[in-house]
C-alpha positions as CSV (number, residue, x, y, z in Angstrom):
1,X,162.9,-174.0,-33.5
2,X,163.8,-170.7,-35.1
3,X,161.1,-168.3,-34.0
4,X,161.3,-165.9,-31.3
5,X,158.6,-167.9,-29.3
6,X,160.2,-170.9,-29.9
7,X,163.9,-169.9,-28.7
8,X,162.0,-167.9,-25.6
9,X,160.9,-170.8,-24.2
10,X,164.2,-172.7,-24.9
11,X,165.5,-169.9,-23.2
12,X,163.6,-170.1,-20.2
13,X,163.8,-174.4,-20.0
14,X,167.7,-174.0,-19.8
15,X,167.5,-171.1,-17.3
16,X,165.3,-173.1,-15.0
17,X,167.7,-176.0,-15.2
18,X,171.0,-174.0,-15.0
19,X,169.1,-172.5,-11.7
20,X,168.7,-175.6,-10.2
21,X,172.2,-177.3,-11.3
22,X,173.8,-173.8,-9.6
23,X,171.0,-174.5,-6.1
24,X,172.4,-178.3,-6.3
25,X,175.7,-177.5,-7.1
26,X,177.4,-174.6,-4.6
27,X,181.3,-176.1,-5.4
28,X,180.6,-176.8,-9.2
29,X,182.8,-174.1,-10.0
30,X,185.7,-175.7,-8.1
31,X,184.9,-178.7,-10.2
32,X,184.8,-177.3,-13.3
33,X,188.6,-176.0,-12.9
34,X,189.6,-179.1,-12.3
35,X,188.1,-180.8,-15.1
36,X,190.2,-178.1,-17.6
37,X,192.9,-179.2,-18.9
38,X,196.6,-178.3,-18.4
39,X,197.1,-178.7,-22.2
40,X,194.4,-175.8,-22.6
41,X,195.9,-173.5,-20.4
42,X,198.3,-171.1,-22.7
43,X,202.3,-171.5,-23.1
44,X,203.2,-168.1,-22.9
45,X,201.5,-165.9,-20.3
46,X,198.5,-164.4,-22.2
47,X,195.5,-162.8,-21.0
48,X,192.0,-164.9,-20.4
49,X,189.1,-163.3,-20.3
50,X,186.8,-164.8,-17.9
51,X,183.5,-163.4,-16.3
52,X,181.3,-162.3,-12.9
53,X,179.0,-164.6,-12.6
54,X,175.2,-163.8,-12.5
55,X,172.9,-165.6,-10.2
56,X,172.6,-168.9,-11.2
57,X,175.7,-169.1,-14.1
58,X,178.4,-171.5,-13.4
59,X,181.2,-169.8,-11.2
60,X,184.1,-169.2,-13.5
61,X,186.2,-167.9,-10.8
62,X,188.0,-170.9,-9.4
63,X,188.9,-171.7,-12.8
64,X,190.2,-168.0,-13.2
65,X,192.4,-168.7,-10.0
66,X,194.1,-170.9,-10.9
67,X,195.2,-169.5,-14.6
68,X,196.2,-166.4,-12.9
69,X,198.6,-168.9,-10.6
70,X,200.2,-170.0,-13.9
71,X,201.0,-166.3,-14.9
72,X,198.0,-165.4,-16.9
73,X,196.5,-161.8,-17.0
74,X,192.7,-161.9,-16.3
75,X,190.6,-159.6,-18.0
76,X,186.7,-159.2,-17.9
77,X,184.2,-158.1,-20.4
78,X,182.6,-154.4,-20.9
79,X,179.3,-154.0,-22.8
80,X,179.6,-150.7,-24.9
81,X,176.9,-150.8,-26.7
82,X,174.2,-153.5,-29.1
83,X,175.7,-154.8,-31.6
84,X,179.1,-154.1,-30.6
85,X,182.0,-156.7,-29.4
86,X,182.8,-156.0,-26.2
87,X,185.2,-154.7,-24.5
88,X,188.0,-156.1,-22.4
89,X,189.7,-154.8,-19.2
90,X,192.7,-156.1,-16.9
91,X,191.2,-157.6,-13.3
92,X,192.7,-159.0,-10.5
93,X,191.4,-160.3,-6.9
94,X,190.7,-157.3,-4.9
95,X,190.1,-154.9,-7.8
96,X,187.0,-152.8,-7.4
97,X,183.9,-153.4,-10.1
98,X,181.1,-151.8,-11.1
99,X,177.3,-152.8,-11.5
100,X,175.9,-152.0,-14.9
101,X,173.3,-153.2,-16.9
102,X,171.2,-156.1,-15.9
103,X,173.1,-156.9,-12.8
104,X,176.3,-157.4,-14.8
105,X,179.6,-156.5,-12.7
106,X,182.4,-154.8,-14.8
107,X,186.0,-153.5,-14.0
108,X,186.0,-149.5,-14.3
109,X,186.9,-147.6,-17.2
110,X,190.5,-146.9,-16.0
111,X,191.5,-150.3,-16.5
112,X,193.7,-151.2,-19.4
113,X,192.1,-153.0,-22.2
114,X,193.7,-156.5,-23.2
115,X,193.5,-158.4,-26.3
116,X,192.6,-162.2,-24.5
117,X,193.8,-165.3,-26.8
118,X,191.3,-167.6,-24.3
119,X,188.1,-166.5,-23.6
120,X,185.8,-168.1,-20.8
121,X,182.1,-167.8,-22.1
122,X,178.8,-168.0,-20.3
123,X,175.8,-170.0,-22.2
124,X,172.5,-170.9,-21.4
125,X,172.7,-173.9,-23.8
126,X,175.7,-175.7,-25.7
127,X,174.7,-178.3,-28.4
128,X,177.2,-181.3,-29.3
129,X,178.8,-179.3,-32.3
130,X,179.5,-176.4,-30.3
131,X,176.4,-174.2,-30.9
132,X,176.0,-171.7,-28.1
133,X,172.9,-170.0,-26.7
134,X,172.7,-167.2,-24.7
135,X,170.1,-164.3,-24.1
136,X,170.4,-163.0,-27.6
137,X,172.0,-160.0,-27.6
138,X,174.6,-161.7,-29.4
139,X,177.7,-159.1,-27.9
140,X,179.8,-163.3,-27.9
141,X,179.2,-163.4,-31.6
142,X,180.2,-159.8,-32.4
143,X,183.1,-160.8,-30.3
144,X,184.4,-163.7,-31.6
145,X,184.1,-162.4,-35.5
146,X,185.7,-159.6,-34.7
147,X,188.8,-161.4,-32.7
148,X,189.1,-164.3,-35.0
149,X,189.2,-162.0,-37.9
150,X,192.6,-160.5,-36.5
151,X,194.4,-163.0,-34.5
152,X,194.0,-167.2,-33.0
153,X,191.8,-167.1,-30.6
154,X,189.8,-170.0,-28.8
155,X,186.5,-169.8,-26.6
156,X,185.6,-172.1,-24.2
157,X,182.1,-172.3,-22.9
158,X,181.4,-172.5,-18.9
159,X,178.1,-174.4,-17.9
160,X,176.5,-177.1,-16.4
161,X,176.3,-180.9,-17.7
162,X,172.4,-179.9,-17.9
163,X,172.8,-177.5,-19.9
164,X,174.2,-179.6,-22.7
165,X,171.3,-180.3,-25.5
166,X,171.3,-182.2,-28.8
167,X,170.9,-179.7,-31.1
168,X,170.4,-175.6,-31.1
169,X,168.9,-173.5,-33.7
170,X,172.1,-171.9,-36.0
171,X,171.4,-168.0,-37.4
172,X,174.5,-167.3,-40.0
173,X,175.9,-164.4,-37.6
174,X,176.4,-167.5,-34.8
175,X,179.6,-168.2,-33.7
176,X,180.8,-172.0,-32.3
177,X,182.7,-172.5,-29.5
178,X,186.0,-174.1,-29.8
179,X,185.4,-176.5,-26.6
180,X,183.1,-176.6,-23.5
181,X,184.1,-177.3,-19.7
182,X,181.4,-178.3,-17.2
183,X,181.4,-180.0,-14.2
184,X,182.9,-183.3,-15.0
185,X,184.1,-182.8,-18.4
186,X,185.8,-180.9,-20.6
187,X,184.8,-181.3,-24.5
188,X,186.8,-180.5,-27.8
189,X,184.2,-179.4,-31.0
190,X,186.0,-180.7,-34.3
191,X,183.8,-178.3,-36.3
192,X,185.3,-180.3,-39.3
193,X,183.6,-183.5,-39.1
194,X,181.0,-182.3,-36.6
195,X,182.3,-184.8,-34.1
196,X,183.0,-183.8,-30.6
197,X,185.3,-185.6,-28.0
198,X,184.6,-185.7,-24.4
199,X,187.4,-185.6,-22.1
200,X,186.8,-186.2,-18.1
201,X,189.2,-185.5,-14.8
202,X,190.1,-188.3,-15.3
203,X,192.0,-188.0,-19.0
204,X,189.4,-191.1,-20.7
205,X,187.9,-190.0,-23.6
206,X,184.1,-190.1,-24.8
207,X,182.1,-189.4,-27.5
208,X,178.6,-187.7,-27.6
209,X,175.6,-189.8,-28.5
């Protein structure tokens, strides 16, 4: 499933079931940050770079709420160009955003920047080793190489159980997630051994099958 045809239609499967998992699921978002884990949320207070939802993607806000309530800066991601990382600038609740490019809501260019250690990622599609789809403009994987070529840095994908899928097409410029969080479950990628653990609200652990 590496052609263009091919990963369109993937595309579109996992947006019609993220659609109706978001239509199903108005509090999933409130969900979601209780399923992350107080062991995942930074020591030292960092800044997290979260997201503004688009229709339909899992609500990273609640989840946002509460790491600012441990002391955490929030910042949010600014497209500059293709093929560039992005760009990320201080937010907080009440700050005033602007609507760019396809909808997407960004803070205004008199923001700081920040340099986030965590980063809250939006997918289409996550596969059981970590693999991330999204709409293939690849600005994530620009991202992440350039961040994890300077400093630790984890990224933890934001989506819906039913967005999870066995496997995803790889391209060498593709970069893993470190661990996923969806509605009931929060899930650690060993990229080592290609295993990946499954850990609930409820602290038991699972494996993928």
């Amino acid at each position: 499933m590496n052609s263009p045809a091919d990963k369109a239609a993937l595309r579109a499967h996992l947006l019609g079931l993220r659609r109706q998992a978001s239509e199903a699921q108005p509090q999933a978002g409130a969900a979601l940050a209780e399923a992350f884990p107080d062991a995942w949320v930074p020591e030292t207070a960092d800044c997290i770079a979260g997201y503004w939802p688009l229709a339909g993607e899992m609500d990273p806000r609640p989840l946002m709420a509460r790491l600012a309530a441990c002391g955490h800066s929030i910042c949010l991601p600014v497209v500059i160009g293709d093929g560039e990382p992005l760009v990320f600038r201080a937010w907080q609740t009440g700050d005033q955003l602007e609507r760019k490019g396809f909808g997407v809501m960004e803070p205004h260019a008199r923001q700081s920047d920040c340099q986030p250690s965590l980063l809250l990622v939006p997918l289409l599609g996550c596969d059981r080793r970590g693999n991330r789809l999204g709409f293939g403009k690849g600005y994530y994987d620009y991202t992440l190489a350039a961040l994890r070529a300077t400093q630790p840095v984890r990224a933890v994908g934001l989506a819906f159980d039913c967005q999870v899928v066995a496997d995803l097409p790889v391209q060498g410029h593709d970069q893993p997630l470190d661990a996923l969080v969806t509605e009931s479950r929060f899930v650690v990628f060993d990229r080592s051994s290609g295993d990946a653990k499954a850990r609930s609200g409820r602290d038991d652990v699972h494996r993928y099958t």
